[in-house]
C-alpha positions as CSV (number, residue, x, y, z in Angstrom):
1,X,27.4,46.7,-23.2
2,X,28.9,43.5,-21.2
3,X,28.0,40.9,-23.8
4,X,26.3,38.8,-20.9
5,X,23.3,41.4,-20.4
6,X,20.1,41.0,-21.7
7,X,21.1,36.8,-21.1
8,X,20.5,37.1,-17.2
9,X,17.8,37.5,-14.9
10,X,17.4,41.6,-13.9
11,X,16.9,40.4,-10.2
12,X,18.5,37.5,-8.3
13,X,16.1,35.3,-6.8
14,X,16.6,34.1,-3.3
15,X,16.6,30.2,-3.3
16,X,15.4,29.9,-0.1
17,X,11.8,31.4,-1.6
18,X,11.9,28.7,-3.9
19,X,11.7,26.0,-1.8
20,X,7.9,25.9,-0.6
21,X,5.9,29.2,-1.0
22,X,3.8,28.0,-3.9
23,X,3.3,24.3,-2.9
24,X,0.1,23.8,-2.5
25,X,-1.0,27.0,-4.3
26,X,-3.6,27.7,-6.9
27,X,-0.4,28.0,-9.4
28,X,1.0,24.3,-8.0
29,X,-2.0,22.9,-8.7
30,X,-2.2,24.4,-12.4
31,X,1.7,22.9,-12.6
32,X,0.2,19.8,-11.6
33,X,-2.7,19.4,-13.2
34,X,-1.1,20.4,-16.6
35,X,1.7,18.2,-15.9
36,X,-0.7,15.2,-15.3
37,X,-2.1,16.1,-18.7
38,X,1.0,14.9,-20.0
39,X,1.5,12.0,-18.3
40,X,0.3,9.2,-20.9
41,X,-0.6,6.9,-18.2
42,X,-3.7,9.2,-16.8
43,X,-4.5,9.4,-20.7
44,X,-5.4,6.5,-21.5
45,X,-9.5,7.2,-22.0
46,X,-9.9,5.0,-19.1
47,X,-8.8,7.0,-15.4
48,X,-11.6,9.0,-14.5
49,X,-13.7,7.6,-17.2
50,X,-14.8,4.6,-16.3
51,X,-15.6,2.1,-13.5
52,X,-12.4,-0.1,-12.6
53,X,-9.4,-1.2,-11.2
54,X,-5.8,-0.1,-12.6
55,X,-2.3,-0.2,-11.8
56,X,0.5,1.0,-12.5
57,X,4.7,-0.3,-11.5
58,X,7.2,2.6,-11.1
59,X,9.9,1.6,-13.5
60,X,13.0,4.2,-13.8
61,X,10.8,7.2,-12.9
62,X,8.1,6.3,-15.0
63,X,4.5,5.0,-14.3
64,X,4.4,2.1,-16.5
65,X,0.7,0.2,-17.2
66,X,0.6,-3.2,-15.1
67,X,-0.3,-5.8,-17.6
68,X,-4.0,-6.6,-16.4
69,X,-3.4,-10.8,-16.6
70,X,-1.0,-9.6,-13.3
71,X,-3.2,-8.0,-11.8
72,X,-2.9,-8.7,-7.3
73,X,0.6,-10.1,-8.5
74,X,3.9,-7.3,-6.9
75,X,7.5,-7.5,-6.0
76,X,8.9,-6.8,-2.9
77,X,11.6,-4.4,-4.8
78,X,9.2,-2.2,-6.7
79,X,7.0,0.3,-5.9
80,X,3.1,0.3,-7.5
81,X,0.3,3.0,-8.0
82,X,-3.5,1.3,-7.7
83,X,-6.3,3.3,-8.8
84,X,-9.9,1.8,-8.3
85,X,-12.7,3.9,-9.3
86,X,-16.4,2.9,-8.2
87,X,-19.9,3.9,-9.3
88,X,-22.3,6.4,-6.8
89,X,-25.8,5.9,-6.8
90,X,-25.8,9.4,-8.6
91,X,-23.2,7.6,-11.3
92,X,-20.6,9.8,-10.4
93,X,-17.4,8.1,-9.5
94,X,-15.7,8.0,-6.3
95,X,-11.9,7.6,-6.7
96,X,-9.3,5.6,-3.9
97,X,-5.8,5.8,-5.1
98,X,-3.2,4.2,-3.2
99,X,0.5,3.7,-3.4
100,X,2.1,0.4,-2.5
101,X,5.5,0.1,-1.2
102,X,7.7,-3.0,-1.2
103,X,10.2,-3.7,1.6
104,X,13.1,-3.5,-0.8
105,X,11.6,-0.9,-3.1
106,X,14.4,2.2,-3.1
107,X,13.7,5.9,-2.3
108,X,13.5,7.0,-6.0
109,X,10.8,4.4,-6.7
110,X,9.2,5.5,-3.5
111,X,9.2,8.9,-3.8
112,X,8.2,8.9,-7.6
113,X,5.0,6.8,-6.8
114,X,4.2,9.3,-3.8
115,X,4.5,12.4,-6.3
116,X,2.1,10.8,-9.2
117,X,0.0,9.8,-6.7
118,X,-0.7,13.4,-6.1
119,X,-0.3,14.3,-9.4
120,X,-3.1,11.6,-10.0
121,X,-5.4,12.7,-7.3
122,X,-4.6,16.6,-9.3
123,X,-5.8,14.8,-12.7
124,X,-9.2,13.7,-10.8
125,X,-9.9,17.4,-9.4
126,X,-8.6,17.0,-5.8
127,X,-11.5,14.5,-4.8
128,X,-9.7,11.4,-4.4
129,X,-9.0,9.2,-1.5
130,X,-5.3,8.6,-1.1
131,X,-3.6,5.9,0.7
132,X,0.0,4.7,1.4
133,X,0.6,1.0,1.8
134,X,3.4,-0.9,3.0
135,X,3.8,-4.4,2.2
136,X,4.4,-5.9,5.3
137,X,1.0,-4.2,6.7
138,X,-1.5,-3.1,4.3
139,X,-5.1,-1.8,5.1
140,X,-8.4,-3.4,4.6
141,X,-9.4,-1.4,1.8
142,X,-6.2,-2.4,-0.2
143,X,-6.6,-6.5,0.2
144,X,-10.4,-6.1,-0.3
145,X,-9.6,-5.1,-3.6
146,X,-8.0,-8.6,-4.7
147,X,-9.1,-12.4,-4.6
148,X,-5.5,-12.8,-4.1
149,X,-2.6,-10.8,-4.3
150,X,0.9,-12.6,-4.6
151,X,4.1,-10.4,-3.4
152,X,7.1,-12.3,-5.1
153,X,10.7,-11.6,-4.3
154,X,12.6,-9.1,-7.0
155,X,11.8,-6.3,-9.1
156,X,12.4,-4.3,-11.9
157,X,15.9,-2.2,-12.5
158,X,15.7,1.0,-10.2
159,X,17.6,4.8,-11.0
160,X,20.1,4.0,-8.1
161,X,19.8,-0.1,-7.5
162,X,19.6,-3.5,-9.7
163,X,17.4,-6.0,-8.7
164,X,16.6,-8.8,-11.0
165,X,13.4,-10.3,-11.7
166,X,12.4,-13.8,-9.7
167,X,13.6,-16.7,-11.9
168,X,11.7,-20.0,-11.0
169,X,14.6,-22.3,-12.9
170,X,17.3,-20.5,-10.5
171,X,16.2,-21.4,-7.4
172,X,14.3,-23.1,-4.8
173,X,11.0,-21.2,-4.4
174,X,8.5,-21.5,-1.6
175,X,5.1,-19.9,-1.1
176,X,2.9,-19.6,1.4
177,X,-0.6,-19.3,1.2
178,X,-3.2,-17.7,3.4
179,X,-6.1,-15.7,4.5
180,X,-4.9,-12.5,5.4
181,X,-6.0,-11.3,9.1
182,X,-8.6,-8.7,9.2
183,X,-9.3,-8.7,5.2
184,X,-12.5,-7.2,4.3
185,X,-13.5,-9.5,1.7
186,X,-14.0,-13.2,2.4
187,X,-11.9,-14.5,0.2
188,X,-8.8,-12.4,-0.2
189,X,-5.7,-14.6,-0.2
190,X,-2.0,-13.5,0.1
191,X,0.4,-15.9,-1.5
192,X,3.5,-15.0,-0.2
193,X,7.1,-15.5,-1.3
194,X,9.0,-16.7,2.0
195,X,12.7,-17.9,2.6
196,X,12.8,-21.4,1.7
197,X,13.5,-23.5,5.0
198,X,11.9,-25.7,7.2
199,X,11.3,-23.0,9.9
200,X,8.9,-20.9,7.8
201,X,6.6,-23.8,7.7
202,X,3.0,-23.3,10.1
203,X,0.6,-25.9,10.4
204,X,-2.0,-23.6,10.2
205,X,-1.7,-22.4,6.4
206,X,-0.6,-24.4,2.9
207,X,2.9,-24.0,1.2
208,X,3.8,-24.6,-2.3
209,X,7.4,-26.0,-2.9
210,X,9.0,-25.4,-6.4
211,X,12.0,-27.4,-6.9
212,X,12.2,-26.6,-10.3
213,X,11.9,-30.2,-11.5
214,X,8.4,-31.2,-9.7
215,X,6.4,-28.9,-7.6
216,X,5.2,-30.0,-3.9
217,X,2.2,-28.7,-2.0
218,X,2.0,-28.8,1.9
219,X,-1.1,-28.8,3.4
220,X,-0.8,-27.5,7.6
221,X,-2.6,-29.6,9.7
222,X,-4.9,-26.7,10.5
223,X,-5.4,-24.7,6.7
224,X,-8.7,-24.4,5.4
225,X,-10.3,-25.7,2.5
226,X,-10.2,-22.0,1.2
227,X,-6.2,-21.9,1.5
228,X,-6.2,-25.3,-0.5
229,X,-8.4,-24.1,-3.0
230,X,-6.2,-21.2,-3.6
231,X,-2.7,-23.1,-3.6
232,X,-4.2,-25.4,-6.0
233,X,-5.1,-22.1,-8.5
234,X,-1.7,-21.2,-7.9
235,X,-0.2,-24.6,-9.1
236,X,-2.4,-24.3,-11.5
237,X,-1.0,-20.9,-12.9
238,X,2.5,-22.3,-12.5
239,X,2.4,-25.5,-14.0
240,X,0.3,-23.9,-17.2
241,X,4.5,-22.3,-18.1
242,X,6.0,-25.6,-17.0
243,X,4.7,-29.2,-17.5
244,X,6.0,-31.0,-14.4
245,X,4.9,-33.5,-11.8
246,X,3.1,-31.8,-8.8
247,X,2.7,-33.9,-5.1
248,X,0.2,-32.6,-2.9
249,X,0.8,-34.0,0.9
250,X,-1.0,-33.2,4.0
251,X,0.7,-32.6,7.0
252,X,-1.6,-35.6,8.9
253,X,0.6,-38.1,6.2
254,X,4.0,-39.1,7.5
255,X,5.2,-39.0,3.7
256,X,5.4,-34.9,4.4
257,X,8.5,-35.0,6.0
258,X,9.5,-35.0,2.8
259,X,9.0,-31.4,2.4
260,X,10.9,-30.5,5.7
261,X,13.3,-32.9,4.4
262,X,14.2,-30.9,1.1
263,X,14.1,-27.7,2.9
264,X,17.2,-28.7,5.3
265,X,15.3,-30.3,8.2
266,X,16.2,-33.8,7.2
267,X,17.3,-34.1,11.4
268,X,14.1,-32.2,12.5
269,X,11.6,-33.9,14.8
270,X,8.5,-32.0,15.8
271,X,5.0,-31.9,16.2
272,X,3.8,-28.5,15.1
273,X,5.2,-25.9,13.1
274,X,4.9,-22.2,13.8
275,X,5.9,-19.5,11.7
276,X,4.8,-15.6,12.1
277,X,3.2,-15.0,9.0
278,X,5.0,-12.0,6.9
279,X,1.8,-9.9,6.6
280,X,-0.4,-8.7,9.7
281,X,-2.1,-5.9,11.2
282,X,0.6,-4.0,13.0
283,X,0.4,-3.6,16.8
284,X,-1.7,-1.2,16.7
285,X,-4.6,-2.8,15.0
286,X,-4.6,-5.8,16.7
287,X,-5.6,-3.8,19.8
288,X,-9.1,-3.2,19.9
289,X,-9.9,0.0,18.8
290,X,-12.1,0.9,22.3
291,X,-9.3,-0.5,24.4
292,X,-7.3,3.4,23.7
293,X,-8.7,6.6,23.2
294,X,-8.7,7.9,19.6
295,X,-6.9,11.5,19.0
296,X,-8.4,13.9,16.9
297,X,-5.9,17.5,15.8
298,X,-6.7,19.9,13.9
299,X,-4.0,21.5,11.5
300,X,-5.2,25.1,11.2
301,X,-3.6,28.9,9.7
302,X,-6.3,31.1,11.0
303,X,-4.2,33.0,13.3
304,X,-1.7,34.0,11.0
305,X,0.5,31.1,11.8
306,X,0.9,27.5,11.4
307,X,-0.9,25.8,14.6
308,X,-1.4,21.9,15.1
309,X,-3.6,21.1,18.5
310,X,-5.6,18.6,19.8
311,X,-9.2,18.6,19.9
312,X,-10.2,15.6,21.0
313,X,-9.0,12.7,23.6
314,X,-11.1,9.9,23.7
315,X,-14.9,9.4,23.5
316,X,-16.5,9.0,20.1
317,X,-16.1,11.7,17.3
318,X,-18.7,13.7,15.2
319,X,-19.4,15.5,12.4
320,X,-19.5,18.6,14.6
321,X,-16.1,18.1,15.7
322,X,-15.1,19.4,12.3
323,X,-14.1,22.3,10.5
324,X,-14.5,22.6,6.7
325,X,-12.2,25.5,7.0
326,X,-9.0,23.5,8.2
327,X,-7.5,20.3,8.0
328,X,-8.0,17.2,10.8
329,X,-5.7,14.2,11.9
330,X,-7.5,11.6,13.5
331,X,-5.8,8.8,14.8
332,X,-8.1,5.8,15.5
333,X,-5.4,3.3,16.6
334,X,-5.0,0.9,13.3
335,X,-5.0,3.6,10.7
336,X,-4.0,7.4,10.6
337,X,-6.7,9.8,8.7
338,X,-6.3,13.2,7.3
339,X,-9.5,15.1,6.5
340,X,-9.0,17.8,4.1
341,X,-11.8,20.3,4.7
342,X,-13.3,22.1,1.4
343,X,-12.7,25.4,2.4
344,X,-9.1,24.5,4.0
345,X,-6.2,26.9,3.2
346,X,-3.9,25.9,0.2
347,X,-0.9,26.3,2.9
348,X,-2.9,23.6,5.3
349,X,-3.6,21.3,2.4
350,X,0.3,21.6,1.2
351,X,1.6,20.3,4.8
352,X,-0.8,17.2,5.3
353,X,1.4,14.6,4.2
354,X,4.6,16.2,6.5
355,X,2.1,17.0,9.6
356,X,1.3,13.1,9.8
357,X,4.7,12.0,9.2
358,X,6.0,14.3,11.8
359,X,3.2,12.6,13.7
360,X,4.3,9.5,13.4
361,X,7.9,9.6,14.0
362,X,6.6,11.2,17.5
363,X,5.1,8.1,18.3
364,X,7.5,6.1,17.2
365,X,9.5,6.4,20.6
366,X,6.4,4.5,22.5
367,X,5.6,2.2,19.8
368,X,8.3,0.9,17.7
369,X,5.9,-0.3,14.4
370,X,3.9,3.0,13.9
371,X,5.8,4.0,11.0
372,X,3.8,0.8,9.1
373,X,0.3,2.3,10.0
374,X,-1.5,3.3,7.4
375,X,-2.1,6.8,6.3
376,X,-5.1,8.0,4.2
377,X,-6.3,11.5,3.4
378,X,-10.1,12.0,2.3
379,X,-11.2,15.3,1.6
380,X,-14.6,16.6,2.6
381,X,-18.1,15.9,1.1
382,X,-15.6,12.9,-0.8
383,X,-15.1,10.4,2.3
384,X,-14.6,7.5,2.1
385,X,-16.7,4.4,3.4
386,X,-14.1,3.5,5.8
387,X,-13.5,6.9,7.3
388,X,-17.4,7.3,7.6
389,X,-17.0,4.0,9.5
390,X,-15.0,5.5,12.0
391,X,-17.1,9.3,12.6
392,X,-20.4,9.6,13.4
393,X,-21.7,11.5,10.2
């Protein structure tokens, strides 16, 4: 007897079977769910329990607990998991779980917040609404959630890159603080970490200089009393870890230049300042939504093979106009929905997240932003109050 046998497998497998048959299968979900048994961040008698709001920072492949005090507060090199769970009237819970992705956040941070958010959605029974976010361009639903969310430059040590956390005694911080365009809720503020010069100053919002010796506010000649409210919590928060002098000046006082002064623009002479702000609705939601004709596809295995076709071009959309037997990408302009129908195939619900990628990266040759719209995927009988928004159910 060759003193390998019995040690090796009877058959050799092809690894080209390996790849994707069982994604998506009742076995991958098993896999999943038992694997999100495991994961001691799901099992922490609160997700799926309870009413709430949670979060969660990918740190070295791991979802780590976001300390709660923090809570609106992210770096622009991480990558985060949000969970929020709501009460029905029936006092079931409806669950939106969405994954937020920094501008300097690497692939592996990325990609590991993509697959737990899955394995998330597996540990809540498949009913969950699940968003991506980018940082630059976030959706409604995701600043509605905050009274103010801060995005700071830095983040924690990645599996492939270093980046350190933001150290206020280092360097020259500014912040800029505003309403962000087309929030849902009244008073959701972004305070925003932004390169400290002159020329990202705008008359129209308030900026809070920390020099590391004394802190300076600048009030635009156009902010509300809501942005000033907000920069003076955020002083507030600062100068609670640092007793130093703070200055507030308005932009209608000629003292102000001193601010442009210590931010390199000691020869500058100008009457208003204009800066794009760094978070917006992408191109494609500024546009009204009845200005273009929404698309509605349908992602379907019926036939025997894979088939992706449009059903609709234009006009409004209704229930009717779907199938609880196959899986639907409607594209309304600002946002890009997936509806997972309950009786969908486990090969259709598998190939969602590709079949919308795929369908962006199409469009990306006639609009050069698409790849920052936001993508969400509701499953049927579970949607969510935005997607009902945009059907007529």
């Amino acid at each position: 007897m060759a003193p390998h046998n019995g040690l090796v497998h009877p058959k050799q497998y092809d690894i080209k079977d390996s790849n994707v048959e069982l994604i998506g299968s009742d076995l991958d979900h098993r896999v999943k769910h038992n694997s999100a048994l495991t994961e001691p961040a799901w099992n922490n008698g609160k997700v799926g329990q309870q009413p709430g709001l949670l979060i969660w920072r990918i740190e070295n492949f791991e979802v780590i607990p976001w300390p709660k005090e923090r809570t609106g507060e992210f770096y622009n090199g991480d990558s985060y998991i949000v969970l929020n769970s709501s009460k029905l009237d029936d006092d079931k819970l409806r669950h939106d779980i969405f994954f937020w992705l920094g501008n300097k956040t690497t692939q592996d941070e990325a990609g590991t917040a993509a697959y737990k958010t899955v394995e998330l959605d597996e540990f809540l029974h498949g009913a969950a609404t699940q968003y991506r976010e980018v940082q630059d361009h976030p959706s409604e639903d995701f600043t509605s959630l905050f009274r103010r969310i801060t995005i700071r430059s830095g983040g924690v040590a990645s599996g492939f890159t270093h980046v350190e956390e933001w150290k206020p005694k280092e360097v020259t911080t500014l912040l800029r603080v505003f309403k962000h365009p087309g929030a849902g809720r009244i008073d959701s503020i972004i305070v925003y970490e932004v390169e400290p010069t002159w020329k990202s100053l705008d008359d129209d919002d308030v900026f809070v200089l920390d020099k590391g010796e004394k802190i300076w506010v600048w009030q635009g000649k156009n902010c509300s009393p809501m942005e000033k409210a907000k920069a003076a919590q955020v002083v507030n928060d600062m100068t609670l870890a640092k007793h130093i002098d703070v200055e507030v000046l308005s932009r209608h006082e000629a003292r102000s230049k001193i601010i442009v002064d210590l931010l390199g623009g000691k020869d500058v002479v100008q009457a208003t300042f204009e800066a794009p702000r760094p978070i917006s609705l992408s191109k494609r939601g500024q546009e009204s939504a009845e200005s273009r004709p929404r698309k509605l596809f349908r992602l379907s295995d019926a036939s025997g093979e894979l088939s992706f076709d449009l059903v609709k071009d234009g006009g409004h959309v209704h229930q009717s106009d779907f199938d609880g037997n196959d899986v639907f990408l409607y594209d309304v302009g600002n946002r890009l929905w997936v509806w997972q129908g309950l009786g969908a195939s486990e090969r259709e619900k598998s190939l969602w997240i590709k079949v919308a990628q795929a369908y962006v990266r199409h469009l990306q040759s006639q609009e050069s932003d698409v790849c920052m719209t936001p993508i969400s995927k509701v499953v049927q009988d579970y949607e969510s109050p935005s997607f009902l928004k945009t059907v007529n159910f």
